[in-house]
C-alpha positions in Angstrom: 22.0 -16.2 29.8 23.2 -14.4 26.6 26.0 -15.8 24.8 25.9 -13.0 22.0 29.1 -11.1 23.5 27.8 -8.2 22.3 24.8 -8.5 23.8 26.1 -9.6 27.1 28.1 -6.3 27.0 24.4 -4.1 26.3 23.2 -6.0 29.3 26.3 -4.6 31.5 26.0 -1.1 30.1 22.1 -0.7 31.0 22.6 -2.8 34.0 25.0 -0.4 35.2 23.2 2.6 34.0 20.3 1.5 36.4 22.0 1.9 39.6 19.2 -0.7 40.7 19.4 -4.3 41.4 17.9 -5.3 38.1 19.2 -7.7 35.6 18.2 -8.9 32.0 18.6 -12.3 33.1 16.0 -12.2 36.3 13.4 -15.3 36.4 11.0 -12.5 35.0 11.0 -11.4 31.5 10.8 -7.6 32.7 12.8 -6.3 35.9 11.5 -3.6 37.6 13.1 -1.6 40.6 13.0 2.1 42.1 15.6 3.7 41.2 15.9 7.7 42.0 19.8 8.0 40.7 19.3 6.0 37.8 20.8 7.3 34.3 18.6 5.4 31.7 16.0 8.3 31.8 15.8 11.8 33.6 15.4 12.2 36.7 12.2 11.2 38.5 11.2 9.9 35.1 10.9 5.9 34.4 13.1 4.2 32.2 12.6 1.1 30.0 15.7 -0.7 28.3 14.1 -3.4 25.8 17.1 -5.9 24.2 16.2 -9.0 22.7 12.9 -9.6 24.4 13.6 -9.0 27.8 13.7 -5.4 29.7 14.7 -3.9 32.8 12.7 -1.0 34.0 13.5 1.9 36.7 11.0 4.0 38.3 11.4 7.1 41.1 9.2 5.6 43.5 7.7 2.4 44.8 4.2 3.9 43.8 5.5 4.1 40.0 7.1 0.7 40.5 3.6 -0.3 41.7 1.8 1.3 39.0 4.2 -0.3 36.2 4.3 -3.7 37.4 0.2 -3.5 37.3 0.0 -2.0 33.6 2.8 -5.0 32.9 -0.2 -7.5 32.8 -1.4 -6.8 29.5 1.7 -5.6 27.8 4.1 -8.0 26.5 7.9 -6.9 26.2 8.2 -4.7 23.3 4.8 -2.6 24.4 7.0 -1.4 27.1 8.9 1.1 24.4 5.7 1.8 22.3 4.7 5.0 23.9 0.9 4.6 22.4 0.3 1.1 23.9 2.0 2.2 27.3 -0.2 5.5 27.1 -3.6 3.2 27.2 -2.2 1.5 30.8 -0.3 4.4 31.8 -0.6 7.6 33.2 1.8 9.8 30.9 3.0 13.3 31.0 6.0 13.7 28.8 7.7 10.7 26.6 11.0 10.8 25.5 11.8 8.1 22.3 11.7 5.0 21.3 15.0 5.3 20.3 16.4 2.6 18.9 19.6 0.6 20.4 22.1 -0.9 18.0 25.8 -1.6 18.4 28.5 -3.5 17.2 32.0 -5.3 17.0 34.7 -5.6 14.8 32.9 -8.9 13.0 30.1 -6.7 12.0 31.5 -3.2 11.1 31.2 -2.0 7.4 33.6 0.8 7.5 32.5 3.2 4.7 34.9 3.3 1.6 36.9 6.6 2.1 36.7 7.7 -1.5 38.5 11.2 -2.5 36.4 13.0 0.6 39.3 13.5 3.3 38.2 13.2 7.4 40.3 15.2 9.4 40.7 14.7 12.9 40.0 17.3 15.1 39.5 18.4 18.8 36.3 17.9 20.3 36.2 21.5 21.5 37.2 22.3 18.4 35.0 26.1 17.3 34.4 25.1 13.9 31.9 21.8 15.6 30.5 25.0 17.0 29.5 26.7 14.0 28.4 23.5 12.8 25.5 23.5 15.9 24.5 26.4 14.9 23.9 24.9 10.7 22.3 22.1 11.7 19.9 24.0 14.7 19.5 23.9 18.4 17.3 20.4 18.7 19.2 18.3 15.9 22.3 18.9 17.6 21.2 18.5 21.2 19.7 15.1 20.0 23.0 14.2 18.1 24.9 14.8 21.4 28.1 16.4 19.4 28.8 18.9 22.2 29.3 16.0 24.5 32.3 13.6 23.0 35.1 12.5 24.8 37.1 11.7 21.9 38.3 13.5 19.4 36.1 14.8 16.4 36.4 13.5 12.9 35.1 16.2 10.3 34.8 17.0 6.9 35.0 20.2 5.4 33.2 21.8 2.2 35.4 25.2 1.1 36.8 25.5 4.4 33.9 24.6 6.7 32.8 21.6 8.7 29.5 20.2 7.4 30.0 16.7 9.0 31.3 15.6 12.3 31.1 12.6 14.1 32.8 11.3 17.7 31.6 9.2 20.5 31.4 9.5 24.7 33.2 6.9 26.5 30.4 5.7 28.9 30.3 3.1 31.5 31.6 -1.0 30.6 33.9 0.5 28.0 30.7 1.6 25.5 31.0 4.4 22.5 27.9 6.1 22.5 28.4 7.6 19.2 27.5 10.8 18.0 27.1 12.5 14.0 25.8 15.5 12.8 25.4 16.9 9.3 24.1 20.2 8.3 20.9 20.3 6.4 21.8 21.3 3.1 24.4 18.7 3.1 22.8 15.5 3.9 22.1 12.5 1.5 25.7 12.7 0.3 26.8 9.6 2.7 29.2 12.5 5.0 27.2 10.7 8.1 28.4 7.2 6.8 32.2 8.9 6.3 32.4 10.6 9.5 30.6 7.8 11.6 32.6 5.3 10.0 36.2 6.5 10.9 34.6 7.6 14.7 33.7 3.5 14.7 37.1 2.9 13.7 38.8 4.7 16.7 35.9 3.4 19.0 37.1 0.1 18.0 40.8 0.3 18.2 40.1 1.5 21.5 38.8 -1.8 22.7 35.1 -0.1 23.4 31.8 -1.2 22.1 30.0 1.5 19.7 26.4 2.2 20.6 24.0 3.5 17.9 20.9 5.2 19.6 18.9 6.9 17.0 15.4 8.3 17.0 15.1 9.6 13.6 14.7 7.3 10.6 17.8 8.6 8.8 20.1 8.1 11.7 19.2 4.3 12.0 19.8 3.9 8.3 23.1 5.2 8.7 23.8 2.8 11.5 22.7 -0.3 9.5 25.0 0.9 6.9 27.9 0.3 9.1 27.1 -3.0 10.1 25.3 -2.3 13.5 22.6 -4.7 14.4 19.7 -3.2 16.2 19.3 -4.9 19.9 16.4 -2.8 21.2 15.2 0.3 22.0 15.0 2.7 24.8 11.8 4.8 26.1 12.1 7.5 29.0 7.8 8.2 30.5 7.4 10.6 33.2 4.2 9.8 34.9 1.6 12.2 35.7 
């Protein structure tokens, strides 16, 4: 069993997200059950949740369970989220990810220095995060998942306008899926790091675990900045 609290609390959130009998502690390193309602990956897609060398797996059917625990023979653990080993054993028709899964807890968290660059707070329905979609374009902020935050958003402005916003969505076992989104031509100024930062904060305060899930190299870097540690990594296959 885990004794890494926060990793005990990953196990809850995915374990829950399954909606399937399958725990990260089973007698086998990978768990694998059918799952039709689960959340870890569209649906009638599979889902793979790799943390710390040991995985849980949801499929739509028992033919895709069937077919998963075959291909499982000559994959280790981490080929489960490596979409160009799982292609050779696999039948696949769309891939969603890797993305990477990182979180952390108070111990951990670099909050960034706040500097003369003020973060307001401000509703998450807030038009100007609007306007800020439409800077950054249509499939940066779907992936950032700004439009989606429960809590409020925490912004910074250039001349009047939001350039940077962060925020998280309370999910299930009290986890911060966070959320940050910068317009193009004002990234590499460390607004991500600002506006994540003071998101983390409230995330924290609020007695709820941040989750980092990042795709894109820049993203993760971020996320290291603040102190989250990298657990594993998600991969959503629908099988052809």
């Amino acid at each position: 069993m885990p004794t890494n609290p926060v990793l005990t609390r990953a196990h809850a959130l995915w374990e829950d997200l399954a909606a399937a009998p399958v725990s990260f502690s089973s007698s086998d390193a990978v768990d694998v059950a059918v799952s039709p309602r689960a959340m870890i990956c569209p649906q009638g897609w599979a889902g793979f949740i790799v943390l710390q060398g040991r995985a849980i797996v949801t499929a739509p059917s028992a033919s895709a369970v069937a077919a998963i625990r075959a291909a499982m023979a000559e994959l280790s653990v981490e080929d489960l989220v490596d979409p160009e080993i799982l292609g050779r054993v696999l039948p696949l028709a769309e891939v969603l990810g890797p993305a990477t899964l990182a979180y952390l807890d108070e111990r951990d968290f670099n909050a960034a220095p706040r500097g003369s660059v003020p973060v307001d707070r401000i509703s998450a329905e807030h038009p100007d995060l609007r306007r800020l979609e439409v800077l950054a374009g249509k499939d940066e902020s779907e992936e950032s998942g700004l439009r989606e935050i429960t809590s409020p958003a925490f912004a910074i402005r250039v001349d009047g306008e939001v350039v940077a916003a962060a925020g998280y969505r309370t999910w299930p076992s009290q986890t911060a899926h966070m959320s940050v989104l910068t317009a193009p031509e004002n990234r590499g100024q460390g607004l991500a790091r600002l506006t994540g930062s003071t998101a983390v904060a409230h995330a924290l305060e609020a007695g709820l675990l941040p989750q980092w899930r990042a795709r894109a190299p820049q993203s993760q870097r971020v996320a290291l900045a603040l102190g989250f540690r990298e657990l594993g990594a998600q991969l959503s296959v629908r099988l052809s």
